[in-house]
LUMKOLLUM-326936 format. One record per residue (C-alpha): residue number from 1; residue in one letter; x, y, z. Coordinates in nm, 3 decimals, always signed. Each point is the difference from the previous one (the first is absolute). Example, Ala and Ser with C-alpha at 12.3 -4.5 7.8 and 13.67 -1.06 7.14 Angstrom:
BEGIN
+-----+------+---------+---------+---------+
| seq | type |       X |       Y |       Z |
+-----+------+---------+---------+---------+
|   1 |    A |  +1.230 |  -0.450 |  +0.780 |
|   2 |    S |  +0.137 |  +0.344 |  -0.066 |
+-----+------+---------+---------+---------+
END
This chain:
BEGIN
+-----+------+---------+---------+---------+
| seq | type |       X |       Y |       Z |
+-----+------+---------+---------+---------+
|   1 |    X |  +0.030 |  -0.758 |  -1.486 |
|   2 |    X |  -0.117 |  +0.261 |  +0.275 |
|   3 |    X |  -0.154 |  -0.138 |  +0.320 |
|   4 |    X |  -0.138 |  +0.189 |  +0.236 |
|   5 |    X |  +0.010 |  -0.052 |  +0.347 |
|   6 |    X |  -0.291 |  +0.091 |  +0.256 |
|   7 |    X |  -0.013 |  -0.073 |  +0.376 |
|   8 |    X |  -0.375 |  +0.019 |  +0.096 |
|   9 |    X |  -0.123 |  +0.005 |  +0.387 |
|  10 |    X |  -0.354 |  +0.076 |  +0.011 |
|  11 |    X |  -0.069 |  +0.143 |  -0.290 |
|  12 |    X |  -0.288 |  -0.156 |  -0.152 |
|  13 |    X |  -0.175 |  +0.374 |  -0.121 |
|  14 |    X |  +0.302 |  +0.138 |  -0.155 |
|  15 |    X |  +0.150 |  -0.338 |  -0.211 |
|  16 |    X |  -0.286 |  -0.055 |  -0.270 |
|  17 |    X |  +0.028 |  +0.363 |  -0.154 |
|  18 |    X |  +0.374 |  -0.024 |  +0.090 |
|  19 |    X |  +0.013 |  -0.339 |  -0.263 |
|  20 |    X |  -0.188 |  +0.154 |  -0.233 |
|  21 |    X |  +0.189 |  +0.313 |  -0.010 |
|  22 |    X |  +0.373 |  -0.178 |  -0.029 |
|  23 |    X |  -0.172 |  -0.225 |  -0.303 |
|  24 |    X |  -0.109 |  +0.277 |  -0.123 |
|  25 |    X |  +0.298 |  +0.240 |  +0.017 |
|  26 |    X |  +0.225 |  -0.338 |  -0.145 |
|  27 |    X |  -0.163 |  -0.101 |  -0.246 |
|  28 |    X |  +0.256 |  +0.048 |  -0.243 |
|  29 |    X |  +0.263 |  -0.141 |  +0.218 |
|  30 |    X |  +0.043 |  -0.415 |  +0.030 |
|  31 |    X |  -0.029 |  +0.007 |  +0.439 |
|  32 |    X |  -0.099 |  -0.214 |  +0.264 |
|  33 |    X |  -0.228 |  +0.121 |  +0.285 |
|  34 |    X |  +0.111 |  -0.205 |  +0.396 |
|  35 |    X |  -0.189 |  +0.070 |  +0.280 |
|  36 |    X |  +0.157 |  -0.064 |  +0.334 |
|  37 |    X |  -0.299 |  -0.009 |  +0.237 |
|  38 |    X |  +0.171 |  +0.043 |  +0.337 |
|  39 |    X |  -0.249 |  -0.214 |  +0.249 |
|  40 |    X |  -0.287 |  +0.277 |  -0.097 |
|  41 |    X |  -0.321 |  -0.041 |  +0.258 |
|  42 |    X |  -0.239 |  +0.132 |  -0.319 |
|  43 |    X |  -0.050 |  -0.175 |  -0.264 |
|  44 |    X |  +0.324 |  +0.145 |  -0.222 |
|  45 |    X |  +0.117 |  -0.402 |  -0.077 |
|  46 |    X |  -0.334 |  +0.014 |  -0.137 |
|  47 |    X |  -0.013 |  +0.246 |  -0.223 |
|  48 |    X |  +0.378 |  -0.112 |  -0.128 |
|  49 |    X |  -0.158 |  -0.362 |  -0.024 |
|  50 |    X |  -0.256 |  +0.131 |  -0.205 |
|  51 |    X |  +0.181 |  +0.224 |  -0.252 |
|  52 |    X |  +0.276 |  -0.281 |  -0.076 |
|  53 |    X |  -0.282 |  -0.233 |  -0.093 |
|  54 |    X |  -0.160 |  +0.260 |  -0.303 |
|  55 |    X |  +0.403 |  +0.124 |  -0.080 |
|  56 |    X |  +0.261 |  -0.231 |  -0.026 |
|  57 |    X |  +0.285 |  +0.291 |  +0.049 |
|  58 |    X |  -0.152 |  +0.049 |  +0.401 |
|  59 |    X |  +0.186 |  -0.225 |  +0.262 |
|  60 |    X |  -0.039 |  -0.020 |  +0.340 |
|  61 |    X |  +0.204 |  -0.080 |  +0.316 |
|  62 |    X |  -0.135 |  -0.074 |  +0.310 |
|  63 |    X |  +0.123 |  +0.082 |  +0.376 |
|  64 |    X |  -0.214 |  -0.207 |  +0.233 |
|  65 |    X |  +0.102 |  +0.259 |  +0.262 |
|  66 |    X |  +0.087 |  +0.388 |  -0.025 |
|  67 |    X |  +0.374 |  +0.000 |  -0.019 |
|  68 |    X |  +0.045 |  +0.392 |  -0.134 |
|  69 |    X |  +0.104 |  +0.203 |  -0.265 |
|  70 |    X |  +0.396 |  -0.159 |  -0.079 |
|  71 |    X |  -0.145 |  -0.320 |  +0.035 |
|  72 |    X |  -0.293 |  +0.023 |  -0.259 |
|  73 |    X |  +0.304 |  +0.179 |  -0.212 |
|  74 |    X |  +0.216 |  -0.273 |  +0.060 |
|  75 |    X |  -0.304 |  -0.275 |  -0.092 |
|  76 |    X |  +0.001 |  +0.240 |  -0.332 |
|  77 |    X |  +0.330 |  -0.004 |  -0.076 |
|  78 |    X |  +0.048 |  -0.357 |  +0.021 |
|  79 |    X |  -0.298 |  -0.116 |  -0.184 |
|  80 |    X |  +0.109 |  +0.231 |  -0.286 |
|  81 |    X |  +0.363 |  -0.131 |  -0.007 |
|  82 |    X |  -0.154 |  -0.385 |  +0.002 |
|  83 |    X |  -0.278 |  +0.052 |  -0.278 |
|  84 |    X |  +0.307 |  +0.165 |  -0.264 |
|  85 |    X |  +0.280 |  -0.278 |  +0.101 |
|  86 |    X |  -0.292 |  -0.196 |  -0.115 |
|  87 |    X |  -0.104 |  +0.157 |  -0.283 |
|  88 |    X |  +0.334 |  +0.051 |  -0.116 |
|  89 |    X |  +0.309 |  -0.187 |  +0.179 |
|  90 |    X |  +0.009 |  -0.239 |  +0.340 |
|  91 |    X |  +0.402 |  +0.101 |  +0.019 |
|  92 |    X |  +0.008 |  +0.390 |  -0.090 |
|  93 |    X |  -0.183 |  +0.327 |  -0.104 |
|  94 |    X |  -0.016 |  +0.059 |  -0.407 |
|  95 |    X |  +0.203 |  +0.232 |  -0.119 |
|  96 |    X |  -0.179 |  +0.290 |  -0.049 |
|  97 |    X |  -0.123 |  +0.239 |  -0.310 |
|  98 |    X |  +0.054 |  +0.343 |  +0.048 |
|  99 |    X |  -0.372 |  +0.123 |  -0.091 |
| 100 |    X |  -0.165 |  -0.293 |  +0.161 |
| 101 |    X |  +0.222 |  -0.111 |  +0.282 |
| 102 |    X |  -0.238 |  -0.223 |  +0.343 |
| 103 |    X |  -0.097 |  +0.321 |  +0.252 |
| 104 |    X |  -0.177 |  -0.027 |  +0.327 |
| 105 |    X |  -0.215 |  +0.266 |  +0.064 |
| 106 |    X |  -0.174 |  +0.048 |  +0.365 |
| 107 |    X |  -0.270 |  +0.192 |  +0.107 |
| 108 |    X |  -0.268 |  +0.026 |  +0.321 |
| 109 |    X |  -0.279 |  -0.147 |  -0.072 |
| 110 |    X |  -0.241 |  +0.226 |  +0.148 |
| 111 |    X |  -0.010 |  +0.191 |  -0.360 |
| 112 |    X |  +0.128 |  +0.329 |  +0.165 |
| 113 |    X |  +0.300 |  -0.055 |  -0.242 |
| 114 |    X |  -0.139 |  +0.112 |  -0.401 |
| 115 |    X |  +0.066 |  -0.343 |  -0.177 |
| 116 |    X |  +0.083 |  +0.228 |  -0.315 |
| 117 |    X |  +0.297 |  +0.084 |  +0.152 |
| 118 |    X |  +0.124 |  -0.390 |  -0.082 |
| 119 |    X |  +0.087 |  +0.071 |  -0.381 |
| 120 |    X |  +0.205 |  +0.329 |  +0.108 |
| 121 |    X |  +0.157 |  -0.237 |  +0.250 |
| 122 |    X |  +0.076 |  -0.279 |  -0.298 |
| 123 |    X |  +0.122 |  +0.234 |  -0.212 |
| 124 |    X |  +0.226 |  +0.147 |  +0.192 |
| 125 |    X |  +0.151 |  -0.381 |  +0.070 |
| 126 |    X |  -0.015 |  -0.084 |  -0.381 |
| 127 |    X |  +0.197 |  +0.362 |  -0.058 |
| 128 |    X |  +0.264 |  -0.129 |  +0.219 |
| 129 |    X |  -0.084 |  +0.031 |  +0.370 |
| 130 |    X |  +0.083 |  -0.292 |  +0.203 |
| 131 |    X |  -0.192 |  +0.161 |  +0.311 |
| 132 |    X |  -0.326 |  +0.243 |  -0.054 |
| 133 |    X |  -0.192 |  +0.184 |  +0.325 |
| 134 |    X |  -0.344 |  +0.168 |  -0.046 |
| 135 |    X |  +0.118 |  +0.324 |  +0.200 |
| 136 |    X |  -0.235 |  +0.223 |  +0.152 |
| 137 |    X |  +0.329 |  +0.280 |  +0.051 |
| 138 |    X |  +0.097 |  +0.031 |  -0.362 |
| 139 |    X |  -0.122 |  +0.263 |  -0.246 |
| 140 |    X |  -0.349 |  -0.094 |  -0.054 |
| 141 |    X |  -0.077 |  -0.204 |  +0.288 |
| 142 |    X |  -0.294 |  +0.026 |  +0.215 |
| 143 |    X |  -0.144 |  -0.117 |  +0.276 |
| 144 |    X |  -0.357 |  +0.046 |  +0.172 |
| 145 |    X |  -0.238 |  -0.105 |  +0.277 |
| 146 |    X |  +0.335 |  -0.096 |  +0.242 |
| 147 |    X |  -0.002 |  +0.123 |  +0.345 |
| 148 |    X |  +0.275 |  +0.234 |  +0.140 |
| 149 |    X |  +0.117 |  -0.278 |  +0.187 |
| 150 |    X |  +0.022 |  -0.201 |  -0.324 |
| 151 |    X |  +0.183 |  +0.240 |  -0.215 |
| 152 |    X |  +0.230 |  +0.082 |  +0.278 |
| 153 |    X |  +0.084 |  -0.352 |  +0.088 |
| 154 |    X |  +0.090 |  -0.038 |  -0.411 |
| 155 |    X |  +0.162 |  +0.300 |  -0.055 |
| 156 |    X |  +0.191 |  -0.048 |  +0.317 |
| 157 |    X |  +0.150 |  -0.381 |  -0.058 |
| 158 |    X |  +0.099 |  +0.124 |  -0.375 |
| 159 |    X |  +0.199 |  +0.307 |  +0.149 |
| 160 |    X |  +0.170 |  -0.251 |  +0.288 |
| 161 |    X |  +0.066 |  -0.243 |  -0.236 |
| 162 |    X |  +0.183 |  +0.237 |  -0.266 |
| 163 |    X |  +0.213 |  +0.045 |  +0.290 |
| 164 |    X |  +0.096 |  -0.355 |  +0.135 |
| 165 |    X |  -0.070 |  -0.153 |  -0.360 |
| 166 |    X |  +0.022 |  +0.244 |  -0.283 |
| 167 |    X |  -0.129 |  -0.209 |  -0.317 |
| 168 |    X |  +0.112 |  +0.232 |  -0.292 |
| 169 |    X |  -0.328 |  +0.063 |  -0.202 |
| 170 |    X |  -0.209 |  -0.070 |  +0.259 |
| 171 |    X |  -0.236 |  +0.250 |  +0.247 |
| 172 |    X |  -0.293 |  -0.225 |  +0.080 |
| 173 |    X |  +0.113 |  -0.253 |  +0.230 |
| 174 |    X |  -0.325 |  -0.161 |  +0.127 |
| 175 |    X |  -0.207 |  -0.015 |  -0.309 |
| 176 |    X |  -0.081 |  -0.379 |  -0.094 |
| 177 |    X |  -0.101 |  +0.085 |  -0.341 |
| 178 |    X |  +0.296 |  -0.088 |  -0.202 |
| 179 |    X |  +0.112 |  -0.198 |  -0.255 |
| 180 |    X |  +0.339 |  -0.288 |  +0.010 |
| 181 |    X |  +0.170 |  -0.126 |  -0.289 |
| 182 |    X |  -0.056 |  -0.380 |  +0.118 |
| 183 |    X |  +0.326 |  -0.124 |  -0.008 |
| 184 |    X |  +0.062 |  +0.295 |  +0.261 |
| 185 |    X |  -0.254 |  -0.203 |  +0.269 |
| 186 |    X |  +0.190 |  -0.323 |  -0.133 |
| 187 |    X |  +0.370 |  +0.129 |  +0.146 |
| 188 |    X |  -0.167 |  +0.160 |  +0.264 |
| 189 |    X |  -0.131 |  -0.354 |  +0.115 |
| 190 |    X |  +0.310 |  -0.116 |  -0.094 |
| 191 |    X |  +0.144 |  +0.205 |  +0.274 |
| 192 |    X |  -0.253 |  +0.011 |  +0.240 |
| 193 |    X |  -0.208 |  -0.329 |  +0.016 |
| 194 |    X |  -0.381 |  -0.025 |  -0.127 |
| 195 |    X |  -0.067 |  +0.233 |  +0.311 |
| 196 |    X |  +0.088 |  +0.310 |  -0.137 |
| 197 |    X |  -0.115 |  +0.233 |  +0.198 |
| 198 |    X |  -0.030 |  -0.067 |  +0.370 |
| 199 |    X |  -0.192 |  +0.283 |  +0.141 |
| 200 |    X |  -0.393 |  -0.089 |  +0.015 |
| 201 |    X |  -0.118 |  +0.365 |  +0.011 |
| 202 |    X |  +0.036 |  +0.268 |  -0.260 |
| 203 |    X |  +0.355 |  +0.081 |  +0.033 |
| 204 |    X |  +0.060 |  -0.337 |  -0.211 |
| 205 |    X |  -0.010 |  +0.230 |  -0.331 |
| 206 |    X |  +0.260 |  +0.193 |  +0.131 |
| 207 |    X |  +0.192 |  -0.340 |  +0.135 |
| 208 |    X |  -0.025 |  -0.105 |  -0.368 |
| 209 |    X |  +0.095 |  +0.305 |  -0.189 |
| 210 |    X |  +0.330 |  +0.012 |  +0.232 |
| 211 |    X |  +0.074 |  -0.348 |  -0.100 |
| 212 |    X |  -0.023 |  -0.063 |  -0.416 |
| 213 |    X |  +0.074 |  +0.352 |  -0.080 |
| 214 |    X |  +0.349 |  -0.074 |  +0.033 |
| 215 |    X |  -0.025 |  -0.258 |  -0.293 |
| 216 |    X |  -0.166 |  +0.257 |  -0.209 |
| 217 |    X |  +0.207 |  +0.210 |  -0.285 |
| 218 |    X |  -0.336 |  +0.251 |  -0.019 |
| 219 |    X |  -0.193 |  +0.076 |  +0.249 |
| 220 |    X |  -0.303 |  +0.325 |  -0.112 |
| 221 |    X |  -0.276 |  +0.115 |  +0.124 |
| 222 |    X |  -0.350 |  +0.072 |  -0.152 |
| 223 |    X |  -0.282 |  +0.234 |  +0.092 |
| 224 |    X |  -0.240 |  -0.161 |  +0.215 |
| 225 |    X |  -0.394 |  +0.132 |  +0.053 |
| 226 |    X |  -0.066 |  -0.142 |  +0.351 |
| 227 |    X |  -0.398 |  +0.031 |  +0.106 |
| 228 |    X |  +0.004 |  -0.151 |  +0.326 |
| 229 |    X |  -0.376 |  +0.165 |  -0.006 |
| 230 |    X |  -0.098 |  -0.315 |  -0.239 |
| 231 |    X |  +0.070 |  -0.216 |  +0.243 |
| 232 |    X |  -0.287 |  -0.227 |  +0.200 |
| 233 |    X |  +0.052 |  -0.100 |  +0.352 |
| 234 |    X |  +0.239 |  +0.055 |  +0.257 |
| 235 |    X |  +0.376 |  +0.072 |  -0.042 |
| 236 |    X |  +0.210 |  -0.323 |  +0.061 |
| 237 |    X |  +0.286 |  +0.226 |  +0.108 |
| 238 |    X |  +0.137 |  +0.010 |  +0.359 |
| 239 |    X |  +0.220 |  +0.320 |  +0.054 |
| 240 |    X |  +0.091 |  -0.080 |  +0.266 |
| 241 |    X |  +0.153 |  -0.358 |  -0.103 |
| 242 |    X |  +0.130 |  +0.143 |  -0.291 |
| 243 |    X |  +0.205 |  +0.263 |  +0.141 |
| 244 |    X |  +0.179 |  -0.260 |  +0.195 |
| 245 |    X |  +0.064 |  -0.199 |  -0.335 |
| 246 |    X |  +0.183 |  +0.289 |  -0.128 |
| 247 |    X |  +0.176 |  +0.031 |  +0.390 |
| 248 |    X |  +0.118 |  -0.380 |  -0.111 |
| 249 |    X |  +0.095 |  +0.059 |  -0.342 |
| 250 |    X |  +0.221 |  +0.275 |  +0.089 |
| 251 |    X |  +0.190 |  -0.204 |  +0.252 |
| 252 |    X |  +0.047 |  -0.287 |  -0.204 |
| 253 |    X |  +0.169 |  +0.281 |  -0.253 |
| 254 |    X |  +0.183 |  +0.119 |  +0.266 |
| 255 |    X |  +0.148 |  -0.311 |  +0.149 |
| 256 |    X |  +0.069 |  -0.135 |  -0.395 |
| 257 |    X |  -0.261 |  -0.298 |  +0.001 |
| 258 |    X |  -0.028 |  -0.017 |  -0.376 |
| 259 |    X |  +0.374 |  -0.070 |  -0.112 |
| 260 |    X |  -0.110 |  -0.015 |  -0.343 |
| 261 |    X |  -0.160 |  +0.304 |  -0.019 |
| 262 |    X |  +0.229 |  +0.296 |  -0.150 |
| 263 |    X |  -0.201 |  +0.353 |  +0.016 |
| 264 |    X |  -0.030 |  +0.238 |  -0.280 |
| 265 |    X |  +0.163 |  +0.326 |  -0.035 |
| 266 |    X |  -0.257 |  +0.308 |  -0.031 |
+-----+------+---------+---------+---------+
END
């Protein structure tokens, strides 16, 4: 089964052509859609309410209160792992099939991420991956309508963490479009607790990658065609705040916090 994962604040305008373009683009492929609406002040629990009633692949989970990005990820995460113990087993994952083994894919949901990426991102799992990024810095990637700032801040945090944290395979550090084998999340919860990731601001994705990389065999990289241009409203990002995740990441390397983390060779 593929789930994927999308933590929504505000975005009311972008989520209805956003739904329509994953069913669309996955048609062929048995998934589940969950919506984490992270205490939104439009009407984005809403429109999730409304889609799950007319598609009965759409879930929603609700944050009374904005808790930010890791925690809507987090929300995902365990909602996913719940709904296939389930499905499947109360005690343990199912032992996978090679060509159709339980992935996680996640995505913004503010449809500046192409949602026919997802199959590229599936196949890549079903071919053998355990961990696939949608990278804008690999042969074929793009990216548009980002400010300086923006593209600096990205390029930036991938360059300082090849340095601290080299992750062989891996160039785009702080893109949240990827895709997990699931019994990857399961160690990694295993490990860490249902709260994952502990940073609320964007440097989560990074927070994450650092942590269940480790229990990946094959971690690649596919092109990714960001158009941030798409995208309606205001940026959720705080540069500021997310430099200083980064700041904190790198000093919890530094002083060893994650004892179970080993770091790839380039």
């Amino acid at each position: 089964m593929l789930y994927i994962v999308l933590p929504a604040y505000n975005e009311d305008q972008a989520l209805p052509e956003l739904l329509a373009d994953i069913n669309h683009n996955c048609a062929a492929i048995p998934h589940q859609i969950v919506v984490v609406n992270d205490g939104s002040t439009d009407s984005t629990f809403d429109v999730i309410q409304n889609y799950a009633q007319t598609h009965d692949n759409v879930h929603g989970v609700n944050h009374e209160q904005n808790q930010g990005l890791g925690a809507a990820i987090n929300s995902g995460f365990q909602y996913v792992l719940n709904h296939n113990y389930q499905v499947n087993s109360p005690d343990k994952l199912p032992a996978e099939k090679q060509d159709s083994p339980d992935i996680v894919i996640t995505m913004d949901a503010d449809n500046t991420q192409p949602a026919d990426c997802i199959p590229v991102l599936y196949d890549e799992i079903c071919s053998g991956a355990d961990l696939v990024i949608a990278s804008r810095y690999v042969q074929g990637g793009e990216q548009h309508g980002l400010s300086f700032g923006r593209r600096g801040l990205s390029w930036g945090a991938g360059r300082v963490m090849r340095f601290f944290a080299p992750i062989k395979g891996v160039r785009d550090y702080s893109c949240g479009y990827r895709a997990y084998r699931l019994r990857l999340l399961a160690e990694g919860t295993r490990q860490y607790g249902p709260n994952i990731i502990k940073s609320r601001n964007f440097s989560g994705m990074v927070e994450l990658l650092l942590k269940v990389a480790p229990f990946a065999e094959r971690v690649t990289e596919v092109p990714l065609k960001l158009h941030y241009e798409l995208k309606k409203g205001a940026s959720k990002m705080r540069i500021g705040a997310t430099i200083w995740g980064y700041l904190q990441l790198i000093y919890q390397l530094k002083r060893n916090k994650w004892s179970t983390v080993e770091w790839a060779e380039e």
